[in-house]
matplotlib code that plots the C-alpha trace (Angstrom):
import matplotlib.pyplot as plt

x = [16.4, 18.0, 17.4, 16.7, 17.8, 14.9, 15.6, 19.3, 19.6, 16.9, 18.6, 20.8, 17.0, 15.1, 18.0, 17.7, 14.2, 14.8, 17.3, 14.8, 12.6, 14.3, 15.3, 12.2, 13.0, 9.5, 10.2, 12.5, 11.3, 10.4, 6.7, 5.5, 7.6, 7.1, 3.6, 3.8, 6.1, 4.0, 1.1, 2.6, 4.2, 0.7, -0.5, 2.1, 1.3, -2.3, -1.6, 0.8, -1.5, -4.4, -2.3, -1.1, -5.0, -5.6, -3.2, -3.6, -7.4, -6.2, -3.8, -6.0, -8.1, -12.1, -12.6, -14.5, -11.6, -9.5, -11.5, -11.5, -7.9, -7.6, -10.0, -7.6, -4.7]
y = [142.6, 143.2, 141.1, 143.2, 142.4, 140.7, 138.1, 137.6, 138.1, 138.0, 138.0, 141.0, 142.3, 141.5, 143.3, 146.4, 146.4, 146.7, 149.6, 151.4, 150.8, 151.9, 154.6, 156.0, 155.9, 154.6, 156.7, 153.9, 150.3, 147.8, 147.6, 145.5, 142.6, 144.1, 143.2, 140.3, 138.7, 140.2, 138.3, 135.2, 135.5, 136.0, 132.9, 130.7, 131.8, 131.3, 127.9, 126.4, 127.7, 125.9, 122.8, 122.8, 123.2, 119.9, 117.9, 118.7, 118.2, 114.6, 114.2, 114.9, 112.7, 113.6, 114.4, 111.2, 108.8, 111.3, 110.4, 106.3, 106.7, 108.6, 106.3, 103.1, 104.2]
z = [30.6, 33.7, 37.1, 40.6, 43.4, 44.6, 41.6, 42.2, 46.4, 47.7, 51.8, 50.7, 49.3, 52.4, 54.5, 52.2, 52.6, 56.1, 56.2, 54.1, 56.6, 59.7, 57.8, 56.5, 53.2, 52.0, 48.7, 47.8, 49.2, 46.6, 47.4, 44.4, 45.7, 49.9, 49.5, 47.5, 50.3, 53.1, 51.9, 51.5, 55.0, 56.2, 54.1, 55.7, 59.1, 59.0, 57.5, 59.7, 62.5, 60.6, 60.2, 64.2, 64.8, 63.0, 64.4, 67.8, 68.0, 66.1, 68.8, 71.7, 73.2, 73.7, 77.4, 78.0, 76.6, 79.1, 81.8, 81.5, 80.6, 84.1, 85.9, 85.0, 87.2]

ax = plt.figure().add_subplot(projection="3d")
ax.plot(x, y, z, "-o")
ax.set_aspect("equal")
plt.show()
């Protein structure tokens, strides 16, 4: 069994990818794995975006504990 790139390098793979890419050469990109990592990406995005969304509605106060906080200075 032999490993691909993706297995064994996967930054030299990712900078293939993109040659291929820029180069048009959608004949030869690795799309089983492309959209495999695409999807993840856009998994990790949407959670770390969820996550920030949590903790900064934690973090901030309601707008009437804003107000008293304001009103004590």
């Amino acid at each position: 069994m032999s490993s691909s790139l993706y297995d064994t390098d996967f930054y030299t793979w990712t900078a293939q990818q993109c040659e291929l890419l820029r180069h048009k050469k959608f004949h030869e990109l690795d799309l089983s794995h492309l959209i495999e990592e695409l999807d993840d990406l856009g998994k990790r995005h949407y959670d770390q975006l969820e996550s920030r969304i949590k903790v900064s509605t934690i973090d901030c106060p309601s707008p009437q504990m804003a107000n008293t906080a304001l009103a004590t200075f």
